[in-house]
VOTORFI-776534 format. One record per residue (C-alpha): residue in three letters; x, y, z. Coordinates in steps of 0.05 Angstrom, whole numbers. Layout:
<rs>
 res     px     py     pz
 ALA      X      Y      Z
...
</rs>
This chain:
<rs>
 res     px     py     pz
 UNK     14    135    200
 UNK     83    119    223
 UNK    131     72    195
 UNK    107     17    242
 UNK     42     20    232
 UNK     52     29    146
 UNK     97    -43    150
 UNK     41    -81    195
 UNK    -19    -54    147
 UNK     17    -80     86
 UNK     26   -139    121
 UNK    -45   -145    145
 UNK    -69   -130     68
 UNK    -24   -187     40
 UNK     20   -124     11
 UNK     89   -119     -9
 UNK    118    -51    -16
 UNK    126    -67   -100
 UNK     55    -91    -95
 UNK     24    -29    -63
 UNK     69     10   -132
 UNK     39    -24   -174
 UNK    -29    -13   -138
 UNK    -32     60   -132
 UNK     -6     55   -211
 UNK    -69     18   -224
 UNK   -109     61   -183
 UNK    -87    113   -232
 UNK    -30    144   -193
 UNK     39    154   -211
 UNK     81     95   -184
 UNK    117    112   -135
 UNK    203     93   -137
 UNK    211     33   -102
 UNK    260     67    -58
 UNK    206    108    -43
 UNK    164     55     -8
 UNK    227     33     13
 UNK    225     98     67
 UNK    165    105     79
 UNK    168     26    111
 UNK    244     52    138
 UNK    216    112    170
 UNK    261    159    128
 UNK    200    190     95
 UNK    137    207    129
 UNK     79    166     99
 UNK     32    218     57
 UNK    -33    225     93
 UNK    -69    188     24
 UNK    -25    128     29
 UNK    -54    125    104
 UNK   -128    131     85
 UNK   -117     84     23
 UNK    -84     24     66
 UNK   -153     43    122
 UNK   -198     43     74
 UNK   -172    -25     41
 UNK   -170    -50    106
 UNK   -247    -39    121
 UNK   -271    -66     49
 UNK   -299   -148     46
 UNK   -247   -187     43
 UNK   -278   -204    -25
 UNK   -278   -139    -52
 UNK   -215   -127    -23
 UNK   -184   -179    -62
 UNK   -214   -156   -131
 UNK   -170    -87   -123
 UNK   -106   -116   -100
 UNK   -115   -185   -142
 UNK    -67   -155   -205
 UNK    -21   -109   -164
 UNK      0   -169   -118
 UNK      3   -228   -174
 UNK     48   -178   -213
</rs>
């Protein structure tokens, strides 16, 4: 996933970079440093191959459903 492609998926999911922290966090993931996210969207980083399939597979769920995972990262 390239740095494009990471920025328009968060925006397509209704995700902000602090959001999708605090989403893998609930997930059960360490949260990333928001200066992290920060390069993955900047294209300093490379996005890791799971933060790909996670924002696919989000992507593909019911919009419903969908909103039941994100709900508490995004109204954080």
């Amino acid at each position: 996933m390239t740095d494009d492609e990471f920025t328009e998926a968060l925006r397509r999911l209704g995700l902000s970079q602090a959001a999708l922290g605090r989403l893998l966090d609930n997930l059960g993931e360490q949260q990333p440093a928001p200066t992290t996210v920060w390069r993955w969207a900047d294209g300093r980083s490379r996005v890791p191959i799971g933060i790909g399939a996670l924002l696919s597979l989000l992507e593909q769920l019911p919009a419903e459903v969908r909103g039941q995972v994100t709900r508490k990262a995004v109204r954080a």
